[in-house]
N, C-alpha and C positions, 0 to 999 in steps of 0.2 A: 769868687766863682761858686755856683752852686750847685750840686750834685741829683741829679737823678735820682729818683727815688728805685731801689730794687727791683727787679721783675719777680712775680713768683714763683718762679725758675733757677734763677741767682739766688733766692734768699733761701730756699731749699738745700741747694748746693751748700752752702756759705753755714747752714744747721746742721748739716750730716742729713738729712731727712730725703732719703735719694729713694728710698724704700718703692715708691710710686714708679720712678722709671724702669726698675729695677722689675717691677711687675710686668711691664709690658713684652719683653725681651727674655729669654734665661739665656745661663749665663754663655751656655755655645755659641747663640747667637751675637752675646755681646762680642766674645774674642772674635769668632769671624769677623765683626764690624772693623775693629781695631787693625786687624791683619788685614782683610780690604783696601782701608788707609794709608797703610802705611807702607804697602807691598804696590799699591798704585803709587805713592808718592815717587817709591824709590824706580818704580818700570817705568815712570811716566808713560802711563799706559793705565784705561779704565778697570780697573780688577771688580770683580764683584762676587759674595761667597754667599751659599746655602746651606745650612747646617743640613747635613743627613740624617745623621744618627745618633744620637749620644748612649753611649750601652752599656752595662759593666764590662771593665777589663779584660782581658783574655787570658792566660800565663805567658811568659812568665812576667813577675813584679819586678819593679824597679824603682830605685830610691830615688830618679828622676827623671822628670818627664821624657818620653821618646818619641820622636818624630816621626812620620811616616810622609817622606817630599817625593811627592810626584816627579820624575824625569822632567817633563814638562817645565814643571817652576822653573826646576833648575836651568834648563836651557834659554828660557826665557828671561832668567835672569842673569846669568853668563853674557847672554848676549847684548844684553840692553846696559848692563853696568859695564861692558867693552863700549859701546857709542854704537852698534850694531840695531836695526830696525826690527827685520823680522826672523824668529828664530826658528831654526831648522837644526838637522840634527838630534843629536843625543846625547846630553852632560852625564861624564861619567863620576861625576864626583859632586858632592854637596857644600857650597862654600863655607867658609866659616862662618863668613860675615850673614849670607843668609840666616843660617842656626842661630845665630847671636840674636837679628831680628827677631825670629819667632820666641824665642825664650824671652826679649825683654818684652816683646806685647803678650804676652801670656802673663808675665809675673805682673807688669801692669795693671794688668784687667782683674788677677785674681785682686789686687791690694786693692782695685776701685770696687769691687764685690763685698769687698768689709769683709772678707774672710770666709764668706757663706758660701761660695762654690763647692758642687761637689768631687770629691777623690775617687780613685779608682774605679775612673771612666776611660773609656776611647770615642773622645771628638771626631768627626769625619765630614769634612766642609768638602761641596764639589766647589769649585771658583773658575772664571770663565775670566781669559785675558787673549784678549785680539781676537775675541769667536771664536777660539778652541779651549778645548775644556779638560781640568785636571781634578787631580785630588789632593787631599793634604789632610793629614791627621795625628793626633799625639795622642797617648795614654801616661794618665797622672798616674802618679803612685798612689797606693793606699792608704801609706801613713801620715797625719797632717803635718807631724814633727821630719819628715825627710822633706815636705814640698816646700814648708815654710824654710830653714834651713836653705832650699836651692834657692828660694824666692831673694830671701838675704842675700845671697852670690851673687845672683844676678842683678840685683838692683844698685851692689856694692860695684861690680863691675862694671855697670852701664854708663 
C-alpha cells in the first residue's frame, strides 16, 4: 500500500512550524475557537464566540486562572447536560464539570501556543448559544511559573 504524500499543512504540523497559523488568529481568539468546540459539542447546540477584549488584568492577582461564567452558560448547560431543550431560568451554581472544561481547553490552547501566550490578561468572549447572548471571561495570572505549574494540574488531571 502506498501512502500519500503530506499536505503542506500536515507537514508544518508534523515540524513544529505552526508560526504561520499562529499569525493569523491571537491567541484569544484561538481559545475562544476551542471553547466554541467544545462547549457546542457538549450543548449539542451551535455556540459561536467573539473575542471582545483582551486588556491587562485588573486586582486582584491570582495564582490561577479565574473564571468569569455568565448565568446564561450555566443554565444552558444545566439544562441541556439534564436531556432538557431550552433553558430558562437561573443556575445558581457553576458545575464542576463546566470549570473542569474551561480549564482543560485553556491549558490546551496555552500548550498548542508553544508557550508564547500572554499572562496577566482578562479574556472577554461574547458567545451566542440558541440566539441569545452571554459572556465568559478568565484572568491569567502574572507569573508564568504559577500558570505553567496549574497547566501541569490540569493536564495531569485531564
Amino acid at each position: 500500500m502506498k501512502l500519500l504524500d503530506l499536505s503542506p499543512e500536515e507537514h508544518a504540523f508534523f515540524t513544529g512550524d505552526r508560526a504561520a497559523g499562529r499569525r493569523q488568529t491571537d491567541w484569544g481568539d484561538a481559545v475562544g475557537q476551542r471553547l466554541a468546540a467544545l462547549l457546542g459539542a457538549r450543548l449539542q447546540r451551535a455556540v459561536s464566540f467573539t473575542t471582545l477584549h483582551a486588556e491587562p488584568a485588573a486586582e486582584p492577582k491570582s495564582m490561577t486562572p479565574q473564571w468569569q461564567i455568565d448565568s446564561l452558560l450555566t443554565t444552558c448547560w444545566i439544562t441541556r447536560r439534564l436531556g432538557g431543550q431550552g433553558a430558562s431560568g437561573q443556575a445558581l451554581f457553576v458545575p464542576r464539570v463546566l470549570s473542569a472544561l474551561l480549564d482543560q481547553a485553556l491549558a490546551e490552547t496555552w500548550l498548542d501556543a508553544l508557550s508564547a501566550a500572554p499572562l496577566d490578561i482578562l479574556l472577554v468572549w461574547q458567545l451566542r448559544i440558541d440566539g441569545r447572548e452571554a459572556r465568559l471571561g478568565v484572568q491569567l495570572p502574572a507569573q508564568s511559573s504559577d500558570f505553567v505549574q496549574w497547566v501541569e494540574e490540569v493536564v495531569r488531571r485531564g
